[in-house]
C-alpha positions, 0 to 999 in steps of 0.5 A: 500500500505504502509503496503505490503513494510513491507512484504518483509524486514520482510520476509527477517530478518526472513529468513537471514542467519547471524545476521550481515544479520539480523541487516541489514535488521532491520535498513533497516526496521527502515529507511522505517518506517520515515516520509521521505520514506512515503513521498516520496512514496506518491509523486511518486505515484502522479507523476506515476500517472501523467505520466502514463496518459500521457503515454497512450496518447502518445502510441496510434497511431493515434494521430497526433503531435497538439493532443499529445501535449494538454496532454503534456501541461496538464501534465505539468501543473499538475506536477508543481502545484503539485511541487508549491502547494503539 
């Protein structure tokens, strides 16, 4: 996953146009290679992927209200352990 984000800015030091261009997208490109920006992908996809269940959940239509909300409390508790704990 990680490696597919680097295709795009490298395609694009390829081909800009100016240098100034160029130079952007390279320190753009520098900045995703920290430890901050791999951080910080891993954490939303966790989160995304918590959402997303529960997204499914509410979509279908014939849940009543007391069935939605045992998914909403799951969630809920995922996310602040995942806050707490990760």
């Amino acid at each position: 996953m990680f490696g597919s984000i680097f295709e795009v800015p490298k395609s694009l030091a390829i081909d800009a146009r100016s240098m100034d261009e160029r130079a952007k997208v390279m320190g753009h490109l520098e900045a995703c290679q920290t430890f901050e920006i791999a951080f910080m992908l891993h954490l939303m996809r966790d989160v995304l992927a918590i959402t997303n269940e529960l997204n499914k959940c509410l979509q279908k239509k014939e849940q009543d209200i007391a069935n939605v909300m045992l998914p909403v409390e799951v969630a809920k508790r995922r996310l602040q352990v995942l806050r707490d704990d990760e």
